[in-house]
KEPAVO-195302 format. One record per residue (C-alpha): residue in three letters; chain; x, y, z. Coordinates in nm, 4 decimals. Layout:
BEGIN
ALA | A | X | Y | Z;
...
END
This chain:
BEGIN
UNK | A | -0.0484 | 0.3361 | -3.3527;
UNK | A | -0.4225 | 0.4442 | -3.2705;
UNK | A | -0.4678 | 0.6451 | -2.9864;
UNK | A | -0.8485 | 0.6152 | -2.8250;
UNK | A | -0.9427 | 0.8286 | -2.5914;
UNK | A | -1.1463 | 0.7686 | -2.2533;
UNK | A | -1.0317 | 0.4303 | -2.2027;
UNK | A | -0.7697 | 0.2203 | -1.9909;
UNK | A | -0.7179 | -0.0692 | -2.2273;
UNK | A | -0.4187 | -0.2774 | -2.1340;
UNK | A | -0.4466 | -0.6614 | -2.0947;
UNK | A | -0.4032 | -0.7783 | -1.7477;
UNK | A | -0.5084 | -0.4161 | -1.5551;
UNK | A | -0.7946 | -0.2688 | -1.3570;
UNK | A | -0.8971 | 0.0296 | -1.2371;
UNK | A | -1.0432 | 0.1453 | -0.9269;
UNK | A | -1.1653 | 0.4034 | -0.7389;
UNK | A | -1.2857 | 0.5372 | -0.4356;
UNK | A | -1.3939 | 0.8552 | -0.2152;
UNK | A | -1.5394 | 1.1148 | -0.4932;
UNK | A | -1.6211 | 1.4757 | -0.5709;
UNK | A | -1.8880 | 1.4413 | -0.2719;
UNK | A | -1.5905 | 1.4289 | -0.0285;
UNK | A | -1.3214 | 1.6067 | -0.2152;
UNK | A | -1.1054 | 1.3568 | -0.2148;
UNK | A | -1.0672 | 0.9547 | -0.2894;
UNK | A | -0.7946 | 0.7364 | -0.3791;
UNK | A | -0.7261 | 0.5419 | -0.7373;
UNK | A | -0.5828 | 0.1826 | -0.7610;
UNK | A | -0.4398 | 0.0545 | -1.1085;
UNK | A | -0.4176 | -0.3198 | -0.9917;
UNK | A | -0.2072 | -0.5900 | -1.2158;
UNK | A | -0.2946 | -0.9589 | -1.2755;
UNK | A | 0.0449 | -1.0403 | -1.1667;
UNK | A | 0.3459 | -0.8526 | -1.0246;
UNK | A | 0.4983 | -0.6882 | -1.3183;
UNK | A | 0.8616 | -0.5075 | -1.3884;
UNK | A | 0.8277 | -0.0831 | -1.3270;
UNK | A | 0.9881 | 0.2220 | -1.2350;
UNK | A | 0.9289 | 0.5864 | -1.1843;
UNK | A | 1.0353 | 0.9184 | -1.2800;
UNK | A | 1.0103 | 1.2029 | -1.0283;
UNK | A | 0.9932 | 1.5417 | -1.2273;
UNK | A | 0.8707 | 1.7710 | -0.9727;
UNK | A | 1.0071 | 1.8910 | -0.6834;
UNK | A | 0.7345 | 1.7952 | -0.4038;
UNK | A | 0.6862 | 1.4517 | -0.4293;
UNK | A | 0.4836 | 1.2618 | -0.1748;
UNK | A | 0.5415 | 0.8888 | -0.1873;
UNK | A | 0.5575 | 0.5646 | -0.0314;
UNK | A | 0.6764 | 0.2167 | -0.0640;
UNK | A | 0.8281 | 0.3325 | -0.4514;
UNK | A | 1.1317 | 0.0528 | -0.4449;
UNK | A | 1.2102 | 0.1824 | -0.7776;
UNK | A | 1.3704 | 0.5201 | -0.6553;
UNK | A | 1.6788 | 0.3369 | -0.4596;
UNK | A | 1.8933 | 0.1866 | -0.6812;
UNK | A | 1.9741 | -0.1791 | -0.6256;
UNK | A | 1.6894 | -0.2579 | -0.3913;
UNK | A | 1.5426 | -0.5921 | -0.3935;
UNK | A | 1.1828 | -0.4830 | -0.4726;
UNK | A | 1.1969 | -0.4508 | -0.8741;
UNK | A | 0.8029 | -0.5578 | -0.8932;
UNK | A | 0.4844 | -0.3956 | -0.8742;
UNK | A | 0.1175 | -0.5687 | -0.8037;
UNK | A | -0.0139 | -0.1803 | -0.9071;
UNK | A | -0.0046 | 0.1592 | -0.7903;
UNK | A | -0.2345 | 0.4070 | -0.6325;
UNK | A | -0.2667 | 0.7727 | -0.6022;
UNK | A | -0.4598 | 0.8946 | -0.2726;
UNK | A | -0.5559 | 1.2810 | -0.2191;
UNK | A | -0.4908 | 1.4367 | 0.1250;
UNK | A | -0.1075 | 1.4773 | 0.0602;
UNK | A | 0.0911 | 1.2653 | 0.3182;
UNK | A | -0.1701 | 1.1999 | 0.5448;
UNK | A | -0.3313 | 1.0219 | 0.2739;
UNK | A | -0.0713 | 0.7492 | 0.2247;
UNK | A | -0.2784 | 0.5908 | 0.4894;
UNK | A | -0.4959 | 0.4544 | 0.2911;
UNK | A | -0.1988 | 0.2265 | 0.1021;
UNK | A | -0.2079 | 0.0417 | 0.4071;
UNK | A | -0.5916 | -0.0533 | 0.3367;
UNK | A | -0.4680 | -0.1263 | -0.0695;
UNK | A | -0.1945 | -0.3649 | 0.0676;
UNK | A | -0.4367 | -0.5180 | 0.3009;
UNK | A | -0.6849 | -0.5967 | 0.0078;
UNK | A | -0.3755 | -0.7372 | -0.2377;
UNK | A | -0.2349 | -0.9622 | 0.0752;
UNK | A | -0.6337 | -1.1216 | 0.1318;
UNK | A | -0.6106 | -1.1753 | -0.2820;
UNK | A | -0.3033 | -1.3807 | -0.2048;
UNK | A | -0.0519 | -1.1157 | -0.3828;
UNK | A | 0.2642 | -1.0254 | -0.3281;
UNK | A | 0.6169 | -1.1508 | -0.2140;
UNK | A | 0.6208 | -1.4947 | -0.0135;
UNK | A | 0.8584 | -1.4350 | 0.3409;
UNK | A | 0.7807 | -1.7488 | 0.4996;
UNK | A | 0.3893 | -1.8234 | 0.5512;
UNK | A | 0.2898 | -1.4424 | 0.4264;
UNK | A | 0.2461 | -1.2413 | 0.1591;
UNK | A | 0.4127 | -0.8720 | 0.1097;
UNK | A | 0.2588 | -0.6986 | -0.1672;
UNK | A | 0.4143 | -0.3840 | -0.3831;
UNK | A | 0.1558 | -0.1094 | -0.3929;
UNK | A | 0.4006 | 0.1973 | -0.5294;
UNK | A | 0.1788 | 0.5252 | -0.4131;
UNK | A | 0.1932 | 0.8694 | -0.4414;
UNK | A | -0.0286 | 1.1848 | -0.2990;
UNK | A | -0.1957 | 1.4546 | -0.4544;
UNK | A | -0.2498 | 1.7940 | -0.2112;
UNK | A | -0.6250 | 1.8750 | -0.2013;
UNK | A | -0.5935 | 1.9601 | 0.1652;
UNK | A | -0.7954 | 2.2678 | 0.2274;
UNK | A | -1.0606 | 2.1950 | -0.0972;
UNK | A | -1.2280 | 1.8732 | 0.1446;
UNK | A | -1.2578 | 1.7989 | 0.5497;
UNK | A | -1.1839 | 1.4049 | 0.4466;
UNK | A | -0.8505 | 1.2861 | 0.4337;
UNK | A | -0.8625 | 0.8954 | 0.2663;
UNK | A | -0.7608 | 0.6442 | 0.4829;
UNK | A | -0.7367 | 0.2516 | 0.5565;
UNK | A | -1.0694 | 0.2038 | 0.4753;
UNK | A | -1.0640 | 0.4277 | 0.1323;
UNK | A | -0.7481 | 0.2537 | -0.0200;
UNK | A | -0.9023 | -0.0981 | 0.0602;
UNK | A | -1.1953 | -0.0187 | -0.0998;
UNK | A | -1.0039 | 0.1565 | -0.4351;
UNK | A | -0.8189 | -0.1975 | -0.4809;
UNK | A | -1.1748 | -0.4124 | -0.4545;
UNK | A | -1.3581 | -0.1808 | -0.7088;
UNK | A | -1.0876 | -0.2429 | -0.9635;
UNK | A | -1.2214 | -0.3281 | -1.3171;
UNK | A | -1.0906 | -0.3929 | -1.6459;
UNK | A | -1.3422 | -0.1709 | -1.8134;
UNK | A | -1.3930 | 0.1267 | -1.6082;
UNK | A | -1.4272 | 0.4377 | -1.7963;
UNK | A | -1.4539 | 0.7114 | -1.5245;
UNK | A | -1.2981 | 1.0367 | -1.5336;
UNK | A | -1.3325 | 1.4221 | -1.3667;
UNK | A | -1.3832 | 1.4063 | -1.0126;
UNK | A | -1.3837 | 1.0815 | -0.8980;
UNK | A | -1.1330 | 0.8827 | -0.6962;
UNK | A | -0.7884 | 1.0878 | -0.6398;
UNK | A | -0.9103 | 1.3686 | -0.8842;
UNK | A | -1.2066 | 1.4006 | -0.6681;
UNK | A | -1.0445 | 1.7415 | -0.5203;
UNK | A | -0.7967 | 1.8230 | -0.7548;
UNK | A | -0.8148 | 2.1681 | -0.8559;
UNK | A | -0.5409 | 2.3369 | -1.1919;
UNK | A | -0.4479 | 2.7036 | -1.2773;
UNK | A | -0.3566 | 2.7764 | -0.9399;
UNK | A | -0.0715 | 3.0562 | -0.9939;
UNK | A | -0.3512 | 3.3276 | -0.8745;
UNK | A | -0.4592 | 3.1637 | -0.6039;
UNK | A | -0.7718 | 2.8900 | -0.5821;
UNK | A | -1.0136 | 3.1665 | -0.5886;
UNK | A | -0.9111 | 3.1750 | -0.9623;
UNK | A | -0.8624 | 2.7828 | -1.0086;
UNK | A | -1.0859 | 2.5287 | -1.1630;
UNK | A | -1.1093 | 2.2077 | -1.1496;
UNK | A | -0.8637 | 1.8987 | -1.1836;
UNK | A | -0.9169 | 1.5099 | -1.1973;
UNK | A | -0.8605 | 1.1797 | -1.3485;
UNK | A | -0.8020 | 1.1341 | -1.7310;
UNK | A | -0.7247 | 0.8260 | -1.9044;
UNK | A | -0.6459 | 0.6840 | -2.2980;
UNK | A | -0.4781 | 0.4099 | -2.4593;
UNK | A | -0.2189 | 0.3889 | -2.7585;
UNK | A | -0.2706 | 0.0075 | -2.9723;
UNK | A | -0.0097 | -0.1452 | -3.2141;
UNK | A | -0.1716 | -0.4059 | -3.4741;
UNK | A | 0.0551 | -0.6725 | -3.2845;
UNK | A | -0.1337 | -0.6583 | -3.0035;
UNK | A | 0.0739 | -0.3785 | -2.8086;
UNK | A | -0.1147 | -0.1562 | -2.6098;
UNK | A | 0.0290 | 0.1584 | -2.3548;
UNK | A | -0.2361 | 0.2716 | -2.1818;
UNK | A | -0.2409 | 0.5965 | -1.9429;
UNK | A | -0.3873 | 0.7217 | -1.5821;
UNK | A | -0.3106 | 1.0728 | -1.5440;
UNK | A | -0.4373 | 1.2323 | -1.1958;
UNK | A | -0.4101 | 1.6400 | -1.2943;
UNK | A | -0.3896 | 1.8717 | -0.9947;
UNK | A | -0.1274 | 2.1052 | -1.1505;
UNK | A | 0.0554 | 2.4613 | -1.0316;
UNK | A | -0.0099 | 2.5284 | -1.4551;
UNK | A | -0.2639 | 2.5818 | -1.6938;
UNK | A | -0.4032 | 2.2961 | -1.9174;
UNK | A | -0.3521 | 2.3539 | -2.2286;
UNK | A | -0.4593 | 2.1163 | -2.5306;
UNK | A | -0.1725 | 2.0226 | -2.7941;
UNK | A | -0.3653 | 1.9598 | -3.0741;
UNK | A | -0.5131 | 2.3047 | -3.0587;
UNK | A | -0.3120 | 2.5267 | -2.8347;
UNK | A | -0.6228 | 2.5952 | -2.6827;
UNK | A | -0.6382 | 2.6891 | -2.2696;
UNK | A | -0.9110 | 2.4250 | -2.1863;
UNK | A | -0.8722 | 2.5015 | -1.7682;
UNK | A | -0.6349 | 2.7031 | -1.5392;
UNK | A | -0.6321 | 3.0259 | -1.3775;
UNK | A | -0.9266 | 3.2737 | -1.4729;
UNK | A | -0.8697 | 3.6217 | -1.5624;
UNK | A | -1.1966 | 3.7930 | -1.3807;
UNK | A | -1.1783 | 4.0459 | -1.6373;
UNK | A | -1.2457 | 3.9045 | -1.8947;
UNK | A | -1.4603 | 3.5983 | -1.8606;
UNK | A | -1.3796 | 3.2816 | -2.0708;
UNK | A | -1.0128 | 3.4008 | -2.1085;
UNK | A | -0.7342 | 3.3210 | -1.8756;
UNK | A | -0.4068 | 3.4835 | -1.7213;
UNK | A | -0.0987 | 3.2718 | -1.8499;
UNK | A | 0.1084 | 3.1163 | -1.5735;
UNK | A | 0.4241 | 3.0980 | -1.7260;
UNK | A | 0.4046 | 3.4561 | -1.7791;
UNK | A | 0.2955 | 3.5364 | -1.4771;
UNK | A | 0.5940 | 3.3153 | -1.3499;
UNK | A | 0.8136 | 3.5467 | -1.5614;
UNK | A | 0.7176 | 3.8712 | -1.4324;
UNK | A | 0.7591 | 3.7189 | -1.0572;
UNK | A | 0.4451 | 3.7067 | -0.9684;
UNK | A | 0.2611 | 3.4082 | -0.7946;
UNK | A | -0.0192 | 3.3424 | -0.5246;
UNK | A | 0.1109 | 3.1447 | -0.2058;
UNK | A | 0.0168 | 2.8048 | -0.3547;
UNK | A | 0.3548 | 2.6602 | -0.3091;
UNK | A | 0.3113 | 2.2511 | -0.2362;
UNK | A | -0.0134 | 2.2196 | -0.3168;
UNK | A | -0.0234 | 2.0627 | -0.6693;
UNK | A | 0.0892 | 1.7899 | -0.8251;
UNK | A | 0.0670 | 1.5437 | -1.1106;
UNK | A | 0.0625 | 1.1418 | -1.1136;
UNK | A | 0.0546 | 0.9725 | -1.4537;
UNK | A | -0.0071 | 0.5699 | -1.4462;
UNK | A | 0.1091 | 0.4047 | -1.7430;
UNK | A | 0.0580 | 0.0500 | -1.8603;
UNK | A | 0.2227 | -0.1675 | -2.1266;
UNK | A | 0.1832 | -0.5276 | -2.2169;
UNK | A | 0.5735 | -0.4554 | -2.3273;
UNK | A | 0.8139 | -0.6714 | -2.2095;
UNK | A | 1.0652 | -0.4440 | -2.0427;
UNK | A | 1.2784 | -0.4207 | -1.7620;
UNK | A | 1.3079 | -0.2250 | -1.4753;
UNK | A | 1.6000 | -0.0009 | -1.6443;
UNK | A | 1.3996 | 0.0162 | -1.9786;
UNK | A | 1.0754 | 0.1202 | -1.7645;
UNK | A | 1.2442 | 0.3717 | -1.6056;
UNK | A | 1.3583 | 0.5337 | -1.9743;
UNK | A | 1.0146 | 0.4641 | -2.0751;
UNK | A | 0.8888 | 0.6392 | -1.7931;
UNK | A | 1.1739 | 0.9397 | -1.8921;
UNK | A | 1.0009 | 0.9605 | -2.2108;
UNK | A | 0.6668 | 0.9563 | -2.1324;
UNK | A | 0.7042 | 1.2155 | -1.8724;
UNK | A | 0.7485 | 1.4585 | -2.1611;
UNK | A | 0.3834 | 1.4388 | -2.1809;
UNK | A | 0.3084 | 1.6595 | -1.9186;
UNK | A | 0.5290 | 1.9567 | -2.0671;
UNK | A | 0.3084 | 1.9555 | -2.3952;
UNK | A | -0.0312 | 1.9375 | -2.1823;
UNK | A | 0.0592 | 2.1744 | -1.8607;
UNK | A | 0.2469 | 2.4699 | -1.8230;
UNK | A | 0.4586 | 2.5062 | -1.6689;
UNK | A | 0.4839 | 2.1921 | -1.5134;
UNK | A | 0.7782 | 1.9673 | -1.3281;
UNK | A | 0.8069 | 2.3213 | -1.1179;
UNK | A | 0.9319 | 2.2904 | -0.7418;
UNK | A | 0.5320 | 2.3153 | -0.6343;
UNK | A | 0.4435 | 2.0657 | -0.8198;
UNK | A | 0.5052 | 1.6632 | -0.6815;
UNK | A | 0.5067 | 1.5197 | -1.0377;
UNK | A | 0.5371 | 1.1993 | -1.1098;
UNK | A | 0.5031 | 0.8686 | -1.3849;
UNK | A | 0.4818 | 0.5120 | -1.2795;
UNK | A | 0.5569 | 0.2625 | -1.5612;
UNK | A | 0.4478 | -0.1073 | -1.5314;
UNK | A | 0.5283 | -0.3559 | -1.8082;
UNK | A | 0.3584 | -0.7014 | -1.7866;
UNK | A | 0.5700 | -0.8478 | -2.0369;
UNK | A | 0.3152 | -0.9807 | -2.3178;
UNK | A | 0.4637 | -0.8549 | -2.6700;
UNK | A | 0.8164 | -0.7908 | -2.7580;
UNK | A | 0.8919 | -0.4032 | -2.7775;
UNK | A | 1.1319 | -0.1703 | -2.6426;
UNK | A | 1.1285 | 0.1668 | -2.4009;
UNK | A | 1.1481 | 0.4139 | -2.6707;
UNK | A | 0.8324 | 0.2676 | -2.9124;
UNK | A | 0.6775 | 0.3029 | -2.5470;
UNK | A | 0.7769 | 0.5698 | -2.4157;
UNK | A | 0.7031 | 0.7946 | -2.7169;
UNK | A | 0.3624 | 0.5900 | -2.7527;
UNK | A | 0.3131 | 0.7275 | -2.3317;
UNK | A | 0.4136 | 1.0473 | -2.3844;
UNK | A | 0.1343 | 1.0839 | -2.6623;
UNK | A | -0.1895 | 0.9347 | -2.4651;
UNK | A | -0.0526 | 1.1158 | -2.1351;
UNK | A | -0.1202 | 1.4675 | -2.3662;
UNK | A | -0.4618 | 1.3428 | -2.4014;
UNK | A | -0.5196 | 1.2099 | -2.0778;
UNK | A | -0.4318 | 1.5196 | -1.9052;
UNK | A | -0.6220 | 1.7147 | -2.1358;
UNK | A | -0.9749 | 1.4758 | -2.0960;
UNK | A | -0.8939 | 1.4848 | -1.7208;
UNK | A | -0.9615 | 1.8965 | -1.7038;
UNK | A | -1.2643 | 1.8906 | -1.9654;
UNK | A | -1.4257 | 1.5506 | -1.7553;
UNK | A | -1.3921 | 1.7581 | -1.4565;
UNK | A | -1.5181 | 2.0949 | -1.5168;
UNK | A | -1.8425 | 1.9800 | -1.7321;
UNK | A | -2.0677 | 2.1071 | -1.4553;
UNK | A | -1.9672 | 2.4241 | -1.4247;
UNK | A | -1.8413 | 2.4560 | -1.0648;
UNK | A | -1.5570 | 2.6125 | -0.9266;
UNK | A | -1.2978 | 2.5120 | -0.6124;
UNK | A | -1.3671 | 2.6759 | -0.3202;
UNK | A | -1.1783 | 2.6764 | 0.0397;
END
């Protein structure tokens, strides 16, 4: 397996975005070629979601045309309506009689407060047209566009979240590749190094930053409660089903424990969406572990990407 890092590189997926750090907020589409087994594991406590078949068991929805993530928390779920809109004029989705009925699995981020712009309608219909194989964007743009980390001291002490991406490849052709939008309660931390790379600032010392595990420890914490959370995409040309997506998806959500911390907390919505269109013989675990590994990496590019400039979130 080689891991590269600051692409989405899966045959048969696009990428879009919309909105941006100008409005601090957007939505991001991960569109498929065609409607493709998935499922989704919900590790946090404040998920925000819509239209996610995968969480009742038995339902007759087991395919997704692709996923989006939309800031704004649950007012932004509007703008699915505006994605599902653009996927029925492409002709996707399930036939009932003369129409169309696409899957569009969603889920919020909460950057209420950082913007005045909540996406809607228009925003999601316009993430789902700008799709592209080969976009490479990453920081604030689309759903990261207000997504802010480090927030157990309150935003005055936060940085900057956003989108992160990176893809795993097999010499047979396999590929897993990873959307991660970070707007996480924890610190980001890098695995390879250990290394803080973005979370909450300790003013007293500048460059170094106050630990928010410990600070969970000791009891203390900012009113940030609901305001963060987490949305990995991941991709495989894997043949899988829905039940081996969702232990895929299990796996890979192990990810986010190496790369924030904590993470999965009750402020935090955190989710993974896994999508297999079926290409190359494989099974959950190869791609599960494979997601769990470019998810680190994702998450970790996402906070770098989006603090380049040197900015900081402000209400």
């Amino acid at each position: 397996m080689v891991i590269q890092e600051g692409i989405f590189s899966c045959p048969g997926a696009a990428v879009g975005h919309s909105g941006g750090a100008h409005l601090n907020t957007g939505c991001t589409a991960v569109i498929l070629d065609q409607a493709s087994n998935y499922s989704a594991y919900v590790g946090g406590g404040a998920a925000s979601v819509r239209q996610v078949s995968a969480l009742f068991a038995g339902h007759s929805v087991s395919v997704a045309d692709g996923f989006m993530v939309c800031g704004g928390s649950a007012f932004g779920l509007d703008a699915c309506g505006g994605g599902l809109k653009a996927l029925e004029e492409a002709g996707r989705g399930t036939a009932v009689g003369r129409m169309v009925v696409p899957a569009l699995p969603s889920a919020a981020v909460f950057d209420l407060g950082i913007g005045k712009v909540r996406p809607d309608f228009d925003m999601g219909y316009a993430a789902v047209l700008d799709a592209n194989p080969d976009d490479e964007r990453e920081g604030r743009v689309g759903a990261g566009s207000g997504c802010t980390v480090g927030k157990v001291a309150g935003i005055d002490r936060a940085m900057w979240g956003g989108v992160g991406v990176a893809t795993a490849k097999w010499p047979n052709g396999l590929h897993v590749a990873a959307l991660v939008v970070v707007n996480a309660f924890g610190n980001i931390i890098d695995p390879k190094t250990g290394q803080t790379v973005a979370g909450a600032r300790d003013l007293t010392k500048p460059g170094a930053f106050i630990s928010a595990e410990a600070s969970l420890i000791d009891g203390f914490m900012a009113r940030m409660t609901g305001m963060n959370t987490t949305i990995g995409i991941v991709i495989t040309n894997a043949k899988l089903s829905g039940s081996e997506c969702y232990r895929a998806a299990t796996l890979a959500s192990a990810g986010f424990t190496h790369a924030i911390r904590p993470c999965w907390t009750g402020y935090d919505g955190d989710i993974v969406f896994l999508g297999a269109t079926g290409a190359i013989a494989s099974d959950s675990h190869q791609v599960g572990v494979g997601a769990n590994a470019v998810l680190q990496r994702a998450i970790v590019r996402a906070a770098i990407a989006a603090n380049l400039d040197g900015s900081l979130p402000t209400v």
